[in-house]
BAFIKOL-545104 format. One line per field, with one value per residue: residue number from 0; residue in one letter; x, y, z of N, C-alpha, C in turn. Coordinates in steps of 0.1 Angstrom, whole numbers, plus 2048, in hexadecimal, padded with zeros to 3 digits. Layout:
% residues N
n	NUM:...
res	A:...
n.u	X:...
n.v	Y:...
n.w	Z:...
ca.u	X:...
ca.v	Y:...
ca.w	Z:...
c.u	X:...
c.v	Y:...
c.w	Z:...
This chain:
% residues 254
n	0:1:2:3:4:5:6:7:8:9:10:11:12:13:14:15:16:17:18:19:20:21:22:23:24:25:26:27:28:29:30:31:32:33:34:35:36:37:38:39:40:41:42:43:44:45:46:47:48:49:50:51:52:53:54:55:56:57:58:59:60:61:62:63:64:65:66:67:68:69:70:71:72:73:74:75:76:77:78:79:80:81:82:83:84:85:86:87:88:89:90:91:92:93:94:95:96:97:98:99:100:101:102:103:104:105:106:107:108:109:110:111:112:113:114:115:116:117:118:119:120:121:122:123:124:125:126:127:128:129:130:131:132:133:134:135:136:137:138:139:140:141:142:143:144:145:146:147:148:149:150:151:152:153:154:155:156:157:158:159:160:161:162:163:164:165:166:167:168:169:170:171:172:173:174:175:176:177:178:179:180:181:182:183:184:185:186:187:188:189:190:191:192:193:194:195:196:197:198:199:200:201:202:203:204:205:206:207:208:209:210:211:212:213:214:215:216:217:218:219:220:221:222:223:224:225:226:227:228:229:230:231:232:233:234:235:236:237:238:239:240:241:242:243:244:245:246:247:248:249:250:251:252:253
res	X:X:X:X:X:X:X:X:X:X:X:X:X:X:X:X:X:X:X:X:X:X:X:X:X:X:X:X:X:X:X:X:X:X:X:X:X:X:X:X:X:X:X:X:X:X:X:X:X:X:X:X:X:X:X:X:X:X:X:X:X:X:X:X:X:X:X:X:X:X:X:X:X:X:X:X:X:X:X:X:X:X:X:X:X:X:X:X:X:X:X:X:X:X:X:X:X:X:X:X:X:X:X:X:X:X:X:X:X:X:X:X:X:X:X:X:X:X:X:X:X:X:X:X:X:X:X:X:X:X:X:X:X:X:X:X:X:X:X:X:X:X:X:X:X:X:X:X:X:X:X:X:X:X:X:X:X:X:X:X:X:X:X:X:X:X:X:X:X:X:X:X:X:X:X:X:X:X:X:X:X:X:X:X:X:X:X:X:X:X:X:X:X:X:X:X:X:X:X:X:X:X:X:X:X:X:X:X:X:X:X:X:X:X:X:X:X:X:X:X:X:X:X:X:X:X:X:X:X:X:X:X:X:X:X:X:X:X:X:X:X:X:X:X:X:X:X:X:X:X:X:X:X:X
n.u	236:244:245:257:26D:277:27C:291:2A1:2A7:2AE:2C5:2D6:2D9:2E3:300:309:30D:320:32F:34D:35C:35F:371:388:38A:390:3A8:3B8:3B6:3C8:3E3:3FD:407:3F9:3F2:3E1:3BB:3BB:3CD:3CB:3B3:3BB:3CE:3C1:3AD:3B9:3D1:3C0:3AB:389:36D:379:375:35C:364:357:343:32E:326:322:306:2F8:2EE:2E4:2C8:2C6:2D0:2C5:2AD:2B2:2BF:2AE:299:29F:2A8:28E:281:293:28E:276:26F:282:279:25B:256:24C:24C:259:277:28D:2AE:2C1:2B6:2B6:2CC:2D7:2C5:2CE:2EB:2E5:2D9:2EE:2FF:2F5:2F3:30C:312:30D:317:330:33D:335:344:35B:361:35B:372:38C:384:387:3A3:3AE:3B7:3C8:3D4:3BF:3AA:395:38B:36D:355:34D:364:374:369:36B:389:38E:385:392:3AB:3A9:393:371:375:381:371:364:377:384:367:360:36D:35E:346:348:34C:333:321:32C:328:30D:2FE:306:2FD:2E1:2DD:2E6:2D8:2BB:2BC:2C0:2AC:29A:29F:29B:27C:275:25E:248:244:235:246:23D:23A:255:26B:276:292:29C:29B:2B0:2C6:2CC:2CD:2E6:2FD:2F9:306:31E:326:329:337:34D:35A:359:36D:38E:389:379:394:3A7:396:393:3B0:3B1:3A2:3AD:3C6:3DB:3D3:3E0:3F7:40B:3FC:3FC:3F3:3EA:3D1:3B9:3BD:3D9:3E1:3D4:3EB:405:401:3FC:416:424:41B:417:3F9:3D8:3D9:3BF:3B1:3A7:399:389:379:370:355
n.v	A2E:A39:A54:A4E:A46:A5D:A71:A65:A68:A81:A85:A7A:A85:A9A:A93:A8C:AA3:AB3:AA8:AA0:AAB:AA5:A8E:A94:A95:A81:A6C:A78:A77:A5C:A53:A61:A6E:A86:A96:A9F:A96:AA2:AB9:ACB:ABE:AC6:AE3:AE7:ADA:AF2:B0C:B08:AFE:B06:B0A:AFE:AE5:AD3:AC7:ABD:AA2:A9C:A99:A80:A68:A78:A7A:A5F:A5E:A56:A3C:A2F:A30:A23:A0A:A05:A01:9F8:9DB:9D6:9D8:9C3:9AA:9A6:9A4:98B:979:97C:97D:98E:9AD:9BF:9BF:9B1:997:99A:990:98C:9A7:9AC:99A:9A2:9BD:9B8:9AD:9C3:9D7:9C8:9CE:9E5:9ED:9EA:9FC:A15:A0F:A16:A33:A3F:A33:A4D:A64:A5E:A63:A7C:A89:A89:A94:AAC:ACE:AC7:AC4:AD7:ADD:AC7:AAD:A97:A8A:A8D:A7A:A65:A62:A61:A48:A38:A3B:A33:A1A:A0F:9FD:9EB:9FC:A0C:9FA:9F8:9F4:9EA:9CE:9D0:9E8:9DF:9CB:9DB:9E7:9D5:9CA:9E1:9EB:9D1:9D4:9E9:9E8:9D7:9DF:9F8:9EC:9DD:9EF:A01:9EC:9E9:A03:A04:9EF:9DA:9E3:9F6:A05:A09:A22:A2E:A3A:A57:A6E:A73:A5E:A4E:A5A:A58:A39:A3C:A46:A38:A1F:A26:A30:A18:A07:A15:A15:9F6:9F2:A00:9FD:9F3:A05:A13:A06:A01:A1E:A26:A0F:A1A:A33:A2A:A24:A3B:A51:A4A:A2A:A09:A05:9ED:9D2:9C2:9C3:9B5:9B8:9D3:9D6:9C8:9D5:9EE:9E5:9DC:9F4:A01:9F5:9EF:9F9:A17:A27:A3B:A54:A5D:A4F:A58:A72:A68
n.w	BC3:BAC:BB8:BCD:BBD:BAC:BC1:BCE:BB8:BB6:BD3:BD0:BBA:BCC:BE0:BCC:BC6:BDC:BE9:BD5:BD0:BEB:BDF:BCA:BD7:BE5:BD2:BC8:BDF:BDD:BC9:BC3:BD1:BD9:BE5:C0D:C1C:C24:C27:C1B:C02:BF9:BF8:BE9:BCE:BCF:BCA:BB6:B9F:BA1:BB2:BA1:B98:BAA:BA4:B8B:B77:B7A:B73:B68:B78:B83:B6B:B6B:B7F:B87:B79:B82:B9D:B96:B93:BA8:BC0:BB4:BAC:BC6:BD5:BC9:BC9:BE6:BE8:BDD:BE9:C08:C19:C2B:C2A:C3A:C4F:C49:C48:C4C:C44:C2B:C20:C1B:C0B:BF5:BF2:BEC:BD2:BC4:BC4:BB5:B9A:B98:B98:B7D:B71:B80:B7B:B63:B63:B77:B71:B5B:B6F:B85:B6D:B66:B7E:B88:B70:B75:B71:B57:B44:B3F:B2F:B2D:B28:B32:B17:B0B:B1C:B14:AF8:AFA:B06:AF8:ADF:AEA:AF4:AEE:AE6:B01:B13:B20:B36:B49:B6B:B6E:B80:B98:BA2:BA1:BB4:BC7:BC9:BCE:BE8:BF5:BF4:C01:C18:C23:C1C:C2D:C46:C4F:C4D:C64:C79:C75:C79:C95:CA1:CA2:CB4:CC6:CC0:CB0:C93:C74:C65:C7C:C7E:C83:C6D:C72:C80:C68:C5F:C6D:C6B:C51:C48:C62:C55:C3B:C40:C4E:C3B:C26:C32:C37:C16:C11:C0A:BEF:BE1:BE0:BCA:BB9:BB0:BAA:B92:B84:B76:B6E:B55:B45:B3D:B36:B32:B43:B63:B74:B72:B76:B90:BA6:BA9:BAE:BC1:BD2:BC7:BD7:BEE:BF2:BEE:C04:C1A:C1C:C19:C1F:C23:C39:C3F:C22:C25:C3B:C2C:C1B
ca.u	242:247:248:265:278:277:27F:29A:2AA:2A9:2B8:2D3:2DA:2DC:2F4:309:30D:313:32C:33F:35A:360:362:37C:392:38E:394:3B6:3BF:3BB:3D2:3EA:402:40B:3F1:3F6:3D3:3B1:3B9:3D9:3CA:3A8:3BC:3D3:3B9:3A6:3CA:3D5:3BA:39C:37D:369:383:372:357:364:356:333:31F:324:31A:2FD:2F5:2EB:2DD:2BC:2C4:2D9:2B8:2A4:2B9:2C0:2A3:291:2A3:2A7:283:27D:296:28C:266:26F:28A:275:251:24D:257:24C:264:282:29C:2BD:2CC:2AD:2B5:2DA:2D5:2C0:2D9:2FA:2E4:2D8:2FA:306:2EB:2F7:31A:315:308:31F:33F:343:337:34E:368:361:35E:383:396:385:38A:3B3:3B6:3BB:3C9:3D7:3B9:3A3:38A:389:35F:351:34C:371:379:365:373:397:390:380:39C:3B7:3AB:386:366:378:385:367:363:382:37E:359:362:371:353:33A:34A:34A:323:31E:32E:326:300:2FB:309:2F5:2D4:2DD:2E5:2C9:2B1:2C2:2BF:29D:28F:2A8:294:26E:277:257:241:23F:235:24D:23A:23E:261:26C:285:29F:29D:29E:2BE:2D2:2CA:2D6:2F2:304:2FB:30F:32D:32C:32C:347:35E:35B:362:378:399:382:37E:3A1:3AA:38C:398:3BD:3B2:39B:3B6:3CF:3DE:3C6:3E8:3FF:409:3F4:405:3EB:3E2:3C9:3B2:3CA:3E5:3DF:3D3:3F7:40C:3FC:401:427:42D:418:414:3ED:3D0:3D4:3B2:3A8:3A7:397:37C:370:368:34E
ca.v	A29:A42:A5D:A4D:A43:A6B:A73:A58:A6C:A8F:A82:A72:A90:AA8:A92:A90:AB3:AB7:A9B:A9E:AB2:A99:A81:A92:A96:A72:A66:A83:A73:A4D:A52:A66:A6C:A8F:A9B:A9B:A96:AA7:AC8:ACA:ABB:AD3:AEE:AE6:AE0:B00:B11:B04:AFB:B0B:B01:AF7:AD7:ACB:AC5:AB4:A92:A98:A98:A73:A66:A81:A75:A52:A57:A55:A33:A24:A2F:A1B:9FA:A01:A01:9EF:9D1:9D3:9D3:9B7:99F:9A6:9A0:979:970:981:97A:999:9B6:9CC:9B9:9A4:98E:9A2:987:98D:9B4:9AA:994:9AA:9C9:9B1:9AB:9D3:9DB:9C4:9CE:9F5:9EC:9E8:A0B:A20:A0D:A24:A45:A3D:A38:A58:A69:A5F:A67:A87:A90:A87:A98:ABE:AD6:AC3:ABF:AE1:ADE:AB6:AA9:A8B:A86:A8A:A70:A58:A60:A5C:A3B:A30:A39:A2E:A10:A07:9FE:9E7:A04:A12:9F1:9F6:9F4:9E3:9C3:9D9:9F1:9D2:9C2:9E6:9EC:9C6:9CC:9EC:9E8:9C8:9D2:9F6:9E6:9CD:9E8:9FF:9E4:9D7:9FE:A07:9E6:9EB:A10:9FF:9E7:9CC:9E2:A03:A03:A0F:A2F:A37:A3D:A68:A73:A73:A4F:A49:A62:A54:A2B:A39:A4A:A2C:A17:A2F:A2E:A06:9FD:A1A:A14:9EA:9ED:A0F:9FA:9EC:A10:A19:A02:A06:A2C:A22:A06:A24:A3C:A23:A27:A44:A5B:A3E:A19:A08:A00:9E5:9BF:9BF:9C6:9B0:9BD:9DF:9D4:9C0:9E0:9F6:9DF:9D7:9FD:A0C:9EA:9E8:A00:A20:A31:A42:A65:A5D:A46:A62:A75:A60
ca.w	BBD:BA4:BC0:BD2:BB2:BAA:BCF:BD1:BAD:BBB:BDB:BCA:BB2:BD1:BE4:BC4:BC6:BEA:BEB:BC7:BD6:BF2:BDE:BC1:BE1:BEA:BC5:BC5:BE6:BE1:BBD:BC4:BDE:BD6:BF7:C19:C25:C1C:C27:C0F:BF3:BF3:BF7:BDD:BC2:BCC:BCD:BAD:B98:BA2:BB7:B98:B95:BB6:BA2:B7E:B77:B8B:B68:B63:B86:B7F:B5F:B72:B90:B83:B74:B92:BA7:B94:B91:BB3:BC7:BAC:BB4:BD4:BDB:BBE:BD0:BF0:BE8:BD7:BF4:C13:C16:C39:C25:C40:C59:C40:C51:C50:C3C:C22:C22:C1B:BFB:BEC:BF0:BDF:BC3:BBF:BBE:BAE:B90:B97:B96:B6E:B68:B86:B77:B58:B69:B7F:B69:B56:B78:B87:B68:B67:B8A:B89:B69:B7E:B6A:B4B:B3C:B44:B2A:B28:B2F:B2E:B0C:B06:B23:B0D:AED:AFB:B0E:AEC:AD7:AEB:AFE:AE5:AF4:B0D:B1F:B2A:B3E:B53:B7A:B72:B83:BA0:BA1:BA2:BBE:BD1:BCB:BD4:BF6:BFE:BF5:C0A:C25:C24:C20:C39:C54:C4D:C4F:C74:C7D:C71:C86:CA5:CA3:CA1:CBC:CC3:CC1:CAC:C83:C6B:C63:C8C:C84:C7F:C62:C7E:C80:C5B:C57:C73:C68:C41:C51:C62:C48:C31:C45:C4D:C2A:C1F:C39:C2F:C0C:C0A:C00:BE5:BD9:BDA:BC1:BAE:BAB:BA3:B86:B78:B71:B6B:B47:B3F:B30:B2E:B33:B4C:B6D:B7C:B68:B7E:B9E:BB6:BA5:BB0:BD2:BD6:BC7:BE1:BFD:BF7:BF2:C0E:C24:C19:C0E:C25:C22:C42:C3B:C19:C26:C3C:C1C:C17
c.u	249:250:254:26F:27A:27F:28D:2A6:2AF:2B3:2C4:2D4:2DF:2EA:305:30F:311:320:335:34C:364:36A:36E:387:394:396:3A4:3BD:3C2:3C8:3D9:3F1:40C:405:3F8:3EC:3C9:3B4:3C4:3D9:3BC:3B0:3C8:3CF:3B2:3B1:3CF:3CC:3A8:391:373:370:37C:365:357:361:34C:32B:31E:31A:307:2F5:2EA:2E3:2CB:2B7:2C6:2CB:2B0:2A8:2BA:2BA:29B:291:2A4:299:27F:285:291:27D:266:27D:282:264:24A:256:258:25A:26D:289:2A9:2C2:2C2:2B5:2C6:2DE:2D0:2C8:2E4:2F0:2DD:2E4:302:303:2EE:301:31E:311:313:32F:346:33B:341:35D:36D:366:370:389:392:38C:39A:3B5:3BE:3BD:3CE:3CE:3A8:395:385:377:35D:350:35F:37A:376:36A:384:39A:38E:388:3A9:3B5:39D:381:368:380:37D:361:371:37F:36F:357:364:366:347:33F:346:33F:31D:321:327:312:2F8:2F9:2FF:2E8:2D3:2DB:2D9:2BB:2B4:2C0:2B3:292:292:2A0:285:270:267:248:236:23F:241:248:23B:24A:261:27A:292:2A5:2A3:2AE:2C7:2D2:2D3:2E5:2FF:308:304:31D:332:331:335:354:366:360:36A:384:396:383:38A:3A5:3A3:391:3A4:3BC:3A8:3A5:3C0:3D2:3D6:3D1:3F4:402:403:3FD:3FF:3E8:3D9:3C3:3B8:3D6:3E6:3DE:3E5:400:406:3FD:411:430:429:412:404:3E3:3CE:3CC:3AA:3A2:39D:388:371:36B:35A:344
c.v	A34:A4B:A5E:A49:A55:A72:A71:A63:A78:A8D:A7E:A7D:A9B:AA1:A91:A9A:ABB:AB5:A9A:AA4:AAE:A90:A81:A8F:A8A:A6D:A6A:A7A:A63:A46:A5A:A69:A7D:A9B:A9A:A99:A9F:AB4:ACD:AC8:AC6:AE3:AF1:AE4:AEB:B09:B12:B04:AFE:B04:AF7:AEB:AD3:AC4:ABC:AA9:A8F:A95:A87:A6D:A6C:A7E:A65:A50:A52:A43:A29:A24:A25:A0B:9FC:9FD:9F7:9E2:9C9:9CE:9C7:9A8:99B:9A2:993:975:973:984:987:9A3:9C6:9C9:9B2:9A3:99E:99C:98C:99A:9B4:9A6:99E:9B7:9C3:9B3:9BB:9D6:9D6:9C6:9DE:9F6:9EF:9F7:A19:A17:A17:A2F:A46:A3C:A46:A63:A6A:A65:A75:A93:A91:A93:AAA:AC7:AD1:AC3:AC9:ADF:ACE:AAE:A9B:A84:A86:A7E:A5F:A55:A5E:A4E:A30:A2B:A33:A1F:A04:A06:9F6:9F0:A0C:A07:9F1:9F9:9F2:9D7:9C6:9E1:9EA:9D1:9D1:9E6:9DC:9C9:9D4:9EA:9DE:9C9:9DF:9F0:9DF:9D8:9ED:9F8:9E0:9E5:9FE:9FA:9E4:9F9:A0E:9F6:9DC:9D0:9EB:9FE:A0B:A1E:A34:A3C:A50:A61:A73:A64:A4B:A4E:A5D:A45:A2D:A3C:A41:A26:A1D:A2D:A24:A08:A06:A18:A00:9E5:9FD:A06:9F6:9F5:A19:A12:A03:A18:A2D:A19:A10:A2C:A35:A22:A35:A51:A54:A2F:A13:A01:9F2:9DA:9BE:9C4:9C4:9B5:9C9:9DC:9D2:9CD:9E7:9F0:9DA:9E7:A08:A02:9E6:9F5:A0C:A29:A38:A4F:A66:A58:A51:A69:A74:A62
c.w	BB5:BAB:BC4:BC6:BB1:BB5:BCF:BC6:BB1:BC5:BD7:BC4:BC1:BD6:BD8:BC3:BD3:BE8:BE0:BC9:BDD:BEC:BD1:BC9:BE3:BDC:BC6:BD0:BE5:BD1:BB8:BD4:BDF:BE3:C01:C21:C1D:C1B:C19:C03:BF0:BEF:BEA:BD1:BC2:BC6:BBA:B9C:B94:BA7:BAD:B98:BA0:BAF:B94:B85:B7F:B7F:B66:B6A:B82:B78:B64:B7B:B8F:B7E:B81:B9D:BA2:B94:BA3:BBD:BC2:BAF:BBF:BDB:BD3:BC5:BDD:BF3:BE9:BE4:C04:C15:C1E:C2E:C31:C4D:C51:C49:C4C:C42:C29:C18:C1B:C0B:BF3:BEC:BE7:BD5:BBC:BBC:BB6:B9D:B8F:B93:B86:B6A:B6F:B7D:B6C:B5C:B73:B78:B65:B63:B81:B7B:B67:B73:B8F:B7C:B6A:B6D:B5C:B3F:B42:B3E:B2A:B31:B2D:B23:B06:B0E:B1C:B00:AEC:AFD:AFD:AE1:AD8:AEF:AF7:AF0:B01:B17:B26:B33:B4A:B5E:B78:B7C:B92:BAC:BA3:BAD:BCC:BD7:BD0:BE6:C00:BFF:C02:C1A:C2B:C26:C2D:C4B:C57:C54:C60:C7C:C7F:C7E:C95:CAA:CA7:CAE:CB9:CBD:CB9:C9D:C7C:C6A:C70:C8B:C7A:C75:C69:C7D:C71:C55:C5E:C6F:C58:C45:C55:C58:C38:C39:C4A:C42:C24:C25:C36:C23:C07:C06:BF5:BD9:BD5:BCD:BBA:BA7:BA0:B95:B7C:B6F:B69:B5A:B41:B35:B33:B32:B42:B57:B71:B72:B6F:B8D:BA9:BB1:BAE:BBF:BD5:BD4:BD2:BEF:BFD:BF8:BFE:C1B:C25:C1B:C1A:C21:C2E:C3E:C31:C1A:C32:C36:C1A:C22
């Protein structure tokens, strides 16, 4: 247990660090409209602002992963034990439940690194020296401690979605791989990487309009009056001025 909790944190820290670059570009591209695509906007923050900026707003995330592993998995196997009696074989549907309620239990700890994280990653060059600790002390002074809850609601429903539907794949993968007859440990690292794989790109391509707004209700007021009343608000503006939440380009990112 230990082992893989440890495992589980490392892994997560490295992909953070692969992937934080990706994903300022996604954040840059799904709130703002000043891009023209990925290539246009990397090359405009390297260009502009320096490579480093691909990287503001990874320490929060960073800061967490260690925790979110533990709620996450923790969970996961803790529901999955008391609703699914075969744990070597679970229903689908089992495997499904117990992912919504891990994320929905993760959702509460990524919602303010996530916060922290977007406003860092928009703020480009305005705000050269500005770290985390000054993201908190601005949110605090302008907005009190109900503004480090903004996009939590948002941010839940994301990690609700996307979780469920991840474990759910995975699990439909990993026993479509075993078929009637082979044990779990018969399967290679191959197996395991292509099943997470999918299951990573079902469940982001499912709830990516989820994350666009979630991005947009992060930033929203952060250096002045807030455009959005709300989560559907935001959705509704974005679909009357661009006919409804274009994210392709953004969702491959991911």
């Amino acid at each position: 247990m230990t082992e893989g909790y440890i495992a589980g944190s490392v892994a997560g820290a490295a992909g953070l660090v692969v992937g934080h670059p990706f994903d300022t570009i996604k954040v840059r591209l799904q709130t703002s409209q000043v891009y023209n695509g990925f290539s246009h906007c990397c090359r405009k923050i390297i260009v502009d602002e320096g490579a480093r900026t691909l990287y503001k707003g990874m320490l929060a995330p960073l800061a967490g992963v260690s925790a979110m592993n533990a709620v996450f998995f923790g969970a996961y196997t803790g529901v999955l034990q008391y609703v699914d009696t075969d744990m070597e074989t679970p229903k689908i549907s089992s495997t499904f439940i117990a992912g919504t309620v891990s994320g929905l239990l993760a959702g509460f700890i990524s919602g303010p690194t996530e916060l922290i994280k977007c406003r860092l990653q928009v703020s480009g060059t305005l705000d050269k020296k500005r770290g985390n600790i000054d993201v908190i002390r601005h949110i605090l002074k302008t907005e009190g401690i109900g503004g480090m809850r903004r996009g939590l609601g948002i941010t839940v429903s994301r990690e609700l979605v996307s979780c469920g539907f991840y474990f759910a794949t995975y699990e439909w993968m990993i026993q479509w791989f075993r078929g009637p007859h082979k044990r779990i440990d018969e399967l290679t690292p191959i197996h395991m990487i292509f099943a997470g794989g999918i299951s990573g790109m079902l469940s982001w391509g499912i709830n990516y309009p989820i994350d666009v707004v979630k991005s947009r209700i992060q930033i929203d007021g952060m250096d002045g009056p807030r455009r959005y009343k709300s989560s559907y608000d935001c959705f509704k503006s974005m679909k009357a001025t661009t006919g409804g939440v274009d994210c392709t380009e953004e969702c491959q990112l991911r």
